[in-house]
PDB file as gemmi writes it, atoms N, CA and C in Angstrom:
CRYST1    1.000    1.000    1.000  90.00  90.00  90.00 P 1                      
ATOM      1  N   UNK A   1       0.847  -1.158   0.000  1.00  0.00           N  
ATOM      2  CA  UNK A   1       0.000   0.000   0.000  1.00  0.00           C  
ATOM      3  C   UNK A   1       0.899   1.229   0.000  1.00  0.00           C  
ATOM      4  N   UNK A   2       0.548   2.370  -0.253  1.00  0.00           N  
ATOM      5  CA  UNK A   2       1.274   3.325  -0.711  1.00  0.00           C  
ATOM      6  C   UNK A   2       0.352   4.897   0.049  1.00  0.00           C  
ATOM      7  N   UNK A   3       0.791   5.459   0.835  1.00  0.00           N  
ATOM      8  CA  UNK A   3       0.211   6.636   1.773  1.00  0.00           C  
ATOM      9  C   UNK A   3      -0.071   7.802   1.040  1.00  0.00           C  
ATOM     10  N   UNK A   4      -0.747   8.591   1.748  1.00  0.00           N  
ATOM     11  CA  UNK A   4      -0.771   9.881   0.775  1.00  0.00           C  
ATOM     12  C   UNK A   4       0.962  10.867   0.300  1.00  0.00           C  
ATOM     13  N   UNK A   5       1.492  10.468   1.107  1.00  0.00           N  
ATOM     14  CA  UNK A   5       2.797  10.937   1.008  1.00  0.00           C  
ATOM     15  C   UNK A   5       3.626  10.343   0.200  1.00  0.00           C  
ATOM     16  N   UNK A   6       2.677   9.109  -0.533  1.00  0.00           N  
ATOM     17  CA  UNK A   6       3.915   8.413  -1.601  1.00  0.00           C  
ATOM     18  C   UNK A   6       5.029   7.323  -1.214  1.00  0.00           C  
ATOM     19  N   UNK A   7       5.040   7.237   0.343  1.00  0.00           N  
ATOM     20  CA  UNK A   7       5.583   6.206   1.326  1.00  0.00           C  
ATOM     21  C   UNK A   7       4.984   4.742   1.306  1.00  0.00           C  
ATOM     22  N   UNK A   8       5.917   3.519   0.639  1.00  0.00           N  
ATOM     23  CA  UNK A   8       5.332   2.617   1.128  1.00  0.00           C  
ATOM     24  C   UNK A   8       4.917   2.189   2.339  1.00  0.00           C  
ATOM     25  N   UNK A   9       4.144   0.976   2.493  1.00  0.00           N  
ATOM     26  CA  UNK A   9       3.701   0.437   4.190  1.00  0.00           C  
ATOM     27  C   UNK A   9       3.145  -0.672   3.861  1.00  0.00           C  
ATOM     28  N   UNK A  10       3.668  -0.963   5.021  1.00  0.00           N  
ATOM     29  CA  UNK A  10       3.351  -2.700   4.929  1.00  0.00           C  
ATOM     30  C   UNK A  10       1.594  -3.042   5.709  1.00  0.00           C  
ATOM     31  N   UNK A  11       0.838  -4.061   4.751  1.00  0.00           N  
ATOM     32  CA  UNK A  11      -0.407  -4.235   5.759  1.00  0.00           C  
ATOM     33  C   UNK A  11      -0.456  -5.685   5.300  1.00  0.00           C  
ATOM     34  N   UNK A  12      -1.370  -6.364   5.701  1.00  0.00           N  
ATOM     35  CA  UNK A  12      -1.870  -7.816   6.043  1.00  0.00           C  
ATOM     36  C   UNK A  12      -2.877  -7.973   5.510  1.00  0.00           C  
ATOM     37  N   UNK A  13      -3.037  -9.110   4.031  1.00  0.00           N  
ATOM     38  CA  UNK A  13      -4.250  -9.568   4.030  1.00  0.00           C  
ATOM     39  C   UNK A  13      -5.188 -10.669   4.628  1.00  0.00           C  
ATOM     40  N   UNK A  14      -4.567 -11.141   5.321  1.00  0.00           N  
ATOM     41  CA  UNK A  14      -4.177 -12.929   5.602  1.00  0.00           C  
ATOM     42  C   UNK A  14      -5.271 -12.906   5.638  1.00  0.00           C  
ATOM     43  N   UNK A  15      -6.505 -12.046   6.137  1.00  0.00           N  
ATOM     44  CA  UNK A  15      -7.960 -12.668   6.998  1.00  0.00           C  
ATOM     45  C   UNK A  15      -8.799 -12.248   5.592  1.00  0.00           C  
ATOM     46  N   UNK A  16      -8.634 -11.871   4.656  1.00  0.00           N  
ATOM     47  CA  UNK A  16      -9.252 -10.998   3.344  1.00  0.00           C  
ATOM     48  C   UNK A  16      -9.975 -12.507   2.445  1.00  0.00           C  
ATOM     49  N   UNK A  17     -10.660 -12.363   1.820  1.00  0.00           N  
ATOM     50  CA  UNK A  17     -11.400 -13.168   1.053  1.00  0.00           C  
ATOM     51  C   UNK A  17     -12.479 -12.600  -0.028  1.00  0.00           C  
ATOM     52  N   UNK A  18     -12.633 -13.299  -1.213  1.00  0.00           N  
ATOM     53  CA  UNK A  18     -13.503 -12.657  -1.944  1.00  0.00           C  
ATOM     54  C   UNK A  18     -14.874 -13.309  -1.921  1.00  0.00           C  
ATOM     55  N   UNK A  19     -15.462 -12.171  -2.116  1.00  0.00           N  
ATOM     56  CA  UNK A  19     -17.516 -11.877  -2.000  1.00  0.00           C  
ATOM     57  C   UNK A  19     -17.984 -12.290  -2.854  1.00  0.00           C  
ATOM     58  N   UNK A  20     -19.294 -12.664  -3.048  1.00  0.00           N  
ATOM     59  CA  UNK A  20     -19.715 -12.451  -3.759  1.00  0.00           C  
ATOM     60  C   UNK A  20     -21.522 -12.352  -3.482  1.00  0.00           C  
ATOM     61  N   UNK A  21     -21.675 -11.553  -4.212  1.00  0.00           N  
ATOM     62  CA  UNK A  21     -23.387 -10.487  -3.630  1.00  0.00           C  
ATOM     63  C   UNK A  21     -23.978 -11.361  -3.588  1.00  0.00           C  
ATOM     64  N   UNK A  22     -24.975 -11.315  -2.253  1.00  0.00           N  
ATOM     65  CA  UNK A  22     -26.055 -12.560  -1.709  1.00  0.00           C  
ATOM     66  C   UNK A  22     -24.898 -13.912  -0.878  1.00  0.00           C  
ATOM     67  N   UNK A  23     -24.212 -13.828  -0.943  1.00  0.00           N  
ATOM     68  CA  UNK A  23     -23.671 -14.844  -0.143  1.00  0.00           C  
ATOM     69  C   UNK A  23     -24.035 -15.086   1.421  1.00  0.00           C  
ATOM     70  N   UNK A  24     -24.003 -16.211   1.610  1.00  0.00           N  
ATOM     71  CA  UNK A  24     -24.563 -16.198   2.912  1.00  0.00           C  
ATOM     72  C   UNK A  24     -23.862 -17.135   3.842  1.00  0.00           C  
ATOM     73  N   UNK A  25     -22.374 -17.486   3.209  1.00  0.00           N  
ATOM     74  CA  UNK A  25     -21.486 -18.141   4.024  1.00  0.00           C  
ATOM     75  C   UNK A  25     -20.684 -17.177   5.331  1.00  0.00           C  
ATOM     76  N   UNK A  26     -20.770 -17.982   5.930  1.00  0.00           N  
ATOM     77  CA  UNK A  26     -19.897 -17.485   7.760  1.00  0.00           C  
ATOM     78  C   UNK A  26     -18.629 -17.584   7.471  1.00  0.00           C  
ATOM     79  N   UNK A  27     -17.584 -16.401   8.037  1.00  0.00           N  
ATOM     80  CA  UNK A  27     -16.257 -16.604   8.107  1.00  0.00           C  
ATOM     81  C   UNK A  27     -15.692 -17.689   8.867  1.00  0.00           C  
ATOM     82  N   UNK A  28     -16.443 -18.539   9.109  1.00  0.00           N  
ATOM     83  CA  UNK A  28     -15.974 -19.946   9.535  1.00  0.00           C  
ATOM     84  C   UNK A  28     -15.772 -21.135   8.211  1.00  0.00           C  
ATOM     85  N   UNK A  29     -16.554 -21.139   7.323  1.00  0.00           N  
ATOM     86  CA  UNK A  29     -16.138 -21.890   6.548  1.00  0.00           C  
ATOM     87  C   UNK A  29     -15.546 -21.649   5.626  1.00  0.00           C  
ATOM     88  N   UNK A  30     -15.104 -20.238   4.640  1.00  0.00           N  
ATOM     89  CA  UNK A  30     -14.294 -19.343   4.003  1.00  0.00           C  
ATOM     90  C   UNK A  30     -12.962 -20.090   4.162  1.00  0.00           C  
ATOM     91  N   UNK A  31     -12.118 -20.098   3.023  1.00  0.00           N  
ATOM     92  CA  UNK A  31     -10.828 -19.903   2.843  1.00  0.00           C  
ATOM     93  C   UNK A  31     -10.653 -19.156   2.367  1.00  0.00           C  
ATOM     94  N   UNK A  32      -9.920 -18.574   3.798  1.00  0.00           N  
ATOM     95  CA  UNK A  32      -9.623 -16.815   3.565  1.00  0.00           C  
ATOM     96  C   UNK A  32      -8.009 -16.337   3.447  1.00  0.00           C  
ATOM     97  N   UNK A  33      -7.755 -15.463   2.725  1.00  0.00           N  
ATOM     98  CA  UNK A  33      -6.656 -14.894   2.701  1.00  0.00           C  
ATOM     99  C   UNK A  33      -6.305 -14.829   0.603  1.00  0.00           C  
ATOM    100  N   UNK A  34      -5.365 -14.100   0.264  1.00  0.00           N  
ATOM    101  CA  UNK A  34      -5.453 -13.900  -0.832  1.00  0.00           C  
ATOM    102  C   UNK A  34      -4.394 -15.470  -1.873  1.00  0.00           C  
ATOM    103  N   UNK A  35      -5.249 -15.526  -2.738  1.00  0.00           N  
ATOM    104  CA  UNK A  35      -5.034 -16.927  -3.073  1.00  0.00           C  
ATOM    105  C   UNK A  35      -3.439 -17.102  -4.009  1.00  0.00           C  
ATOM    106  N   UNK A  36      -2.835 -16.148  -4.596  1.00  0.00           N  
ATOM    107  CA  UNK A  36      -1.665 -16.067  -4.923  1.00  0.00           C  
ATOM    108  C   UNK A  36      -1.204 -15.989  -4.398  1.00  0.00           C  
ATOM    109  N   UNK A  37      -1.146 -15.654  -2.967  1.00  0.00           N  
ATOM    110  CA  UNK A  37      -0.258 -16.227  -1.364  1.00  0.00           C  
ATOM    111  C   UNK A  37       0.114 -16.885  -0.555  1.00  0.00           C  
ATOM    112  N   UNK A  38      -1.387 -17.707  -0.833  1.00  0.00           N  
ATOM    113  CA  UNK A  38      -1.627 -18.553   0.290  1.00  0.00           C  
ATOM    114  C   UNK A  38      -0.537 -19.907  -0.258  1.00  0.00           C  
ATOM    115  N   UNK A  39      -0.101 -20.322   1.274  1.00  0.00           N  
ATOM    116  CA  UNK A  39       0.941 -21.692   0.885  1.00  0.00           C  
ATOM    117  C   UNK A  39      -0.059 -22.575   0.362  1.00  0.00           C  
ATOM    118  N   UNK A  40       0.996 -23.761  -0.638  1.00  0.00           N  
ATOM    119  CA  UNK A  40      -0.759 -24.545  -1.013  1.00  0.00           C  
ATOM    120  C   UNK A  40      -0.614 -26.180  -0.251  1.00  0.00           C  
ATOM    121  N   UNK A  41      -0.216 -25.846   1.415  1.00  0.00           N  
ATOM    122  CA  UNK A  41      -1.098 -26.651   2.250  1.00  0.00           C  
ATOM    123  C   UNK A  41      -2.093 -26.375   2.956  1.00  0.00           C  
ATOM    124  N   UNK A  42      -2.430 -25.120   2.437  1.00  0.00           N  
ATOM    125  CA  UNK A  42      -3.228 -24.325   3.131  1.00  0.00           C  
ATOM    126  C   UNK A  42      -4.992 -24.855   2.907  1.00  0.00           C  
ATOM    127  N   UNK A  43      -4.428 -25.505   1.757  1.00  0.00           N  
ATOM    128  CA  UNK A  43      -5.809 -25.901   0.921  1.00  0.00           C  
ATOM    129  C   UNK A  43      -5.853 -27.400   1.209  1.00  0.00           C  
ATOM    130  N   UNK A  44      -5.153 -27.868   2.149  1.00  0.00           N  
ATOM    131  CA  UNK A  44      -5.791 -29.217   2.919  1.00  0.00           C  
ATOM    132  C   UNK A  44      -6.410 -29.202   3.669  1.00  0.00           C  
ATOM    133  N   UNK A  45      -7.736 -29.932   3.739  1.00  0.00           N  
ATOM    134  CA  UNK A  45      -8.707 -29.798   4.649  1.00  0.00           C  
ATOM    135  C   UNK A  45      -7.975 -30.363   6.294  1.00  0.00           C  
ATOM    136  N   UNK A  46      -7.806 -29.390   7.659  1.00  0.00           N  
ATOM    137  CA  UNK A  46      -7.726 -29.187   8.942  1.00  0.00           C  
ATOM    138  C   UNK A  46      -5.885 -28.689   8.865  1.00  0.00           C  
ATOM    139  N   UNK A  47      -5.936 -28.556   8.084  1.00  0.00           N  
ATOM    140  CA  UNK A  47      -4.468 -27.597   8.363  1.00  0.00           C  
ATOM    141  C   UNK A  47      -4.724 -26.568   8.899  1.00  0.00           C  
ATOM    142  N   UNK A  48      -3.734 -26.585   9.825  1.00  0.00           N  
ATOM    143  CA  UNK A  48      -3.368 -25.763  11.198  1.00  0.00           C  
ATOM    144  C   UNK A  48      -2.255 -24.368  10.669  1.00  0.00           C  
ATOM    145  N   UNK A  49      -2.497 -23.069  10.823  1.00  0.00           N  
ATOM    146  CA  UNK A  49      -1.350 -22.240  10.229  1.00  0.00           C  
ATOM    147  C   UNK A  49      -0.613 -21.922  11.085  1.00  0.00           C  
ATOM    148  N   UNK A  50       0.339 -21.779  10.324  1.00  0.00           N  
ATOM    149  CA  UNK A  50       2.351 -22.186  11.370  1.00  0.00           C  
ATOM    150  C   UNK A  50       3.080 -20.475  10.933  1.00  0.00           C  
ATOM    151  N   UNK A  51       3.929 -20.511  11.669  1.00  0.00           N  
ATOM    152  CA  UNK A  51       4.969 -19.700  11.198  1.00  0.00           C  
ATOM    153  C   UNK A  51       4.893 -19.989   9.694  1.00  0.00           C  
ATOM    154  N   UNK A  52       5.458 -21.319   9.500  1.00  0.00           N  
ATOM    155  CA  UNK A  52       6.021 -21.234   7.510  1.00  0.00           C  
ATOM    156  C   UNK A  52       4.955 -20.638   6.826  1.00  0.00           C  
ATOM    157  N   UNK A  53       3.376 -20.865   7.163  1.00  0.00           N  
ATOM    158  CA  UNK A  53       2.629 -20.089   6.214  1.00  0.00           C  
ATOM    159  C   UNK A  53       3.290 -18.705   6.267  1.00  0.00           C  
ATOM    160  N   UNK A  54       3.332 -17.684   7.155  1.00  0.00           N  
ATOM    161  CA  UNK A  54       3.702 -16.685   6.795  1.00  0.00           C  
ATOM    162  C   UNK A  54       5.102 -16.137   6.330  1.00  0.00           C  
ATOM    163  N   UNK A  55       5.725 -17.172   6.209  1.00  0.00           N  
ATOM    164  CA  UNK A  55       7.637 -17.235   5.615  1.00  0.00           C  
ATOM    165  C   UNK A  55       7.131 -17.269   3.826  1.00  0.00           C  
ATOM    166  N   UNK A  56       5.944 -18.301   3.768  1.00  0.00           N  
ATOM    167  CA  UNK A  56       5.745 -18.882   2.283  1.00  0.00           C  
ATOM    168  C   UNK A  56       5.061 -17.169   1.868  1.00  0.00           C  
ATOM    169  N   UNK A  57       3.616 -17.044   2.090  1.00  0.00           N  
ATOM    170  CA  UNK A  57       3.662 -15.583   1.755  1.00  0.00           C  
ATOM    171  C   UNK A  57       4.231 -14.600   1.709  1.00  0.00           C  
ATOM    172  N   UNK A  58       5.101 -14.141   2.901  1.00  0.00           N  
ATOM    173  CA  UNK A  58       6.203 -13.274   2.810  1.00  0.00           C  
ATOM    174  C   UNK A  58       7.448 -13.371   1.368  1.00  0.00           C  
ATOM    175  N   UNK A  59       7.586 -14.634   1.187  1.00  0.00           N  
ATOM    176  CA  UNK A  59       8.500 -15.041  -0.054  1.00  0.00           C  
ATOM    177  C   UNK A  59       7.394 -14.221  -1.093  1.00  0.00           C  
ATOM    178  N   UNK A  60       6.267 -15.246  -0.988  1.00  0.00           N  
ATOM    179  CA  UNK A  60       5.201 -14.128  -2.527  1.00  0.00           C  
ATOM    180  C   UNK A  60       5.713 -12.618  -2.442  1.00  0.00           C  
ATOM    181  N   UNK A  61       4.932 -11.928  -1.204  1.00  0.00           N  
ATOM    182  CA  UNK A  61       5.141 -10.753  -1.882  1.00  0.00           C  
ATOM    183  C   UNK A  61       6.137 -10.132  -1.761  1.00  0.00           C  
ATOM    184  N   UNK A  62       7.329 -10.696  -1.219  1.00  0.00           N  
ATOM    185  CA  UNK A  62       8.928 -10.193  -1.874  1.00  0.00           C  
ATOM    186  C   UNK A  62       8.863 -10.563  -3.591  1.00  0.00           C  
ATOM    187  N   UNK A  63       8.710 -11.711  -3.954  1.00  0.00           N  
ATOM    188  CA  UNK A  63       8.495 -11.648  -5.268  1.00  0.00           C  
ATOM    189  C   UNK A  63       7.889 -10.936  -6.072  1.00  0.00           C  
ATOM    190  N   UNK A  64       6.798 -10.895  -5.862  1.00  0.00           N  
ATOM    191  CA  UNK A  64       5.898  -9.891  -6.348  1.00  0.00           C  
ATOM    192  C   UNK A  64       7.003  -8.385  -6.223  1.00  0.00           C  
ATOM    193  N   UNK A  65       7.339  -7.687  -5.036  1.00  0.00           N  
ATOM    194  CA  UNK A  65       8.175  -6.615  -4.673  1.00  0.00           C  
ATOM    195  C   UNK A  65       9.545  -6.221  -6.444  1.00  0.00           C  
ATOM    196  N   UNK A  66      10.179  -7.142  -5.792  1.00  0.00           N  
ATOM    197  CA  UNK A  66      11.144  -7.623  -6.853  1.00  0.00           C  
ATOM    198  C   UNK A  66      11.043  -7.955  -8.121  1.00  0.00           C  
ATOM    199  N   UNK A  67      10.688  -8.386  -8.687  1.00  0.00           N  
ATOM    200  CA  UNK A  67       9.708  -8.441 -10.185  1.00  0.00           C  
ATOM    201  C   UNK A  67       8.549  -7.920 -10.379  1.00  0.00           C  
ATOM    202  N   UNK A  68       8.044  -7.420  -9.660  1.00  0.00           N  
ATOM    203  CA  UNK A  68       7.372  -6.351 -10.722  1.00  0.00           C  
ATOM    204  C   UNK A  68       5.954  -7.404 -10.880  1.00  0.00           C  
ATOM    205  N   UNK A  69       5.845  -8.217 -10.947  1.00  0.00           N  
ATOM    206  CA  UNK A  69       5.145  -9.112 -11.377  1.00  0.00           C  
ATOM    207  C   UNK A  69       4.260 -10.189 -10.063  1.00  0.00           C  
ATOM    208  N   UNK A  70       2.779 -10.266 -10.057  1.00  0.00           N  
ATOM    209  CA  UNK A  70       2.225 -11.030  -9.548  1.00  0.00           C  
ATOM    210  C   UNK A  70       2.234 -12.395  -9.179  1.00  0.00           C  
ATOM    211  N   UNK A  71       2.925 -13.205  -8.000  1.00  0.00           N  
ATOM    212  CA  UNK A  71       3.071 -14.692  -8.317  1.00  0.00           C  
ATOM    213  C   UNK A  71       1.842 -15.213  -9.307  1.00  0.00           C  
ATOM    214  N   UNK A  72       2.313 -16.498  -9.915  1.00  0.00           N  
ATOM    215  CA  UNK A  72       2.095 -16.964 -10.838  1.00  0.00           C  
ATOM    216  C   UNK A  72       1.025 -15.933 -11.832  1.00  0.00           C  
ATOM    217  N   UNK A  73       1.843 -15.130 -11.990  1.00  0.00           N  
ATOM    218  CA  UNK A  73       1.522 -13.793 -13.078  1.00  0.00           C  
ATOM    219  C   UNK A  73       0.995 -14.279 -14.737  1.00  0.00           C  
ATOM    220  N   UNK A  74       1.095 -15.466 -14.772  1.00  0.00           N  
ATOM    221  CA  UNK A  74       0.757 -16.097 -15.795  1.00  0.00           C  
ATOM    222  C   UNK A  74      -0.657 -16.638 -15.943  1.00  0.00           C  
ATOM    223  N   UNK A  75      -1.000 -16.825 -14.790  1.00  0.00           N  
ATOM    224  CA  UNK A  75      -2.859 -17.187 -14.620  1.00  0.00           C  
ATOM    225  C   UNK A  75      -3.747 -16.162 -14.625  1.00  0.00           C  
ATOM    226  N   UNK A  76      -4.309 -15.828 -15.394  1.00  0.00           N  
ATOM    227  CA  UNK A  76      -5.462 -14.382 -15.415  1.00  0.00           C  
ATOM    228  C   UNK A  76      -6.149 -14.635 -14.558  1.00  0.00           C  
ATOM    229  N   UNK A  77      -6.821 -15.401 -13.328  1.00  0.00           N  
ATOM    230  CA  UNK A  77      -7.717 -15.743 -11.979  1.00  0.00           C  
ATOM    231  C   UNK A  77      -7.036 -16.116 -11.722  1.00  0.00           C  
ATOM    232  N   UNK A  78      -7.461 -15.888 -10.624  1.00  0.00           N  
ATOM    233  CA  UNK A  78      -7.286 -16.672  -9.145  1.00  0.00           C  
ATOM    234  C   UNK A  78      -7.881 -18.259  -8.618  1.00  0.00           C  
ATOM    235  N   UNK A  79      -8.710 -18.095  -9.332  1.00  0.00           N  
ATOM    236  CA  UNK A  79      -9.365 -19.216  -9.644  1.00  0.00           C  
ATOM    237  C   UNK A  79      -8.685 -20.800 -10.040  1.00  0.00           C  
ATOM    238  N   UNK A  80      -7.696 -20.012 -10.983  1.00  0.00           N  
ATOM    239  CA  UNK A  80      -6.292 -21.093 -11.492  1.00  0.00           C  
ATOM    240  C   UNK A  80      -5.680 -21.210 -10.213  1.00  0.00           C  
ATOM    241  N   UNK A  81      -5.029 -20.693  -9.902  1.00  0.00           N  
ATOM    242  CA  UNK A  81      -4.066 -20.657  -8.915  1.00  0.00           C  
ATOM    243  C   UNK A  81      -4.860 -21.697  -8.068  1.00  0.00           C  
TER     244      UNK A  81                                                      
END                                                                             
């Protein structure tokens, strides 16, 4: 994110998830957090999140930082990923 002053800053999506109008699911059953981030044991059903999840994201968006470019910048959705 980027301030009115033009200063980067660091924020957290981890708890973020996408909507969609009329939905009527509880943030209990959601897999939440942004999906070009998320480690992909994340997407085993009763995985527990550890430190490494946030080492594995942190790697994304250094990548992302550093290239310029969206992990797997090659998939137009998220959906792929």
């Amino acid at each position: 994110m980027i301030d009115d002053h033009q200063r980067a800053m660091i924020t957290d999506f981890g708890l973020s998830f996408k909507s969609h109008a009329g939905s009527s699911s509880s943030a209990g059953n959601r897999l939440s957090g942004a999906a070009r981030f998320i480690a992909p044991e994340r997407y085993v059903p009763g995985y527990k999140v550890t430190i490494e999840y946030d080492v594995f994201s942190f790697a994304m968006t250094c990548l992302h930082v550093l290239s310029g470019k969206l992990p797997y910048f090659s998939e137009r959705t998220d959906v792929v990923v």
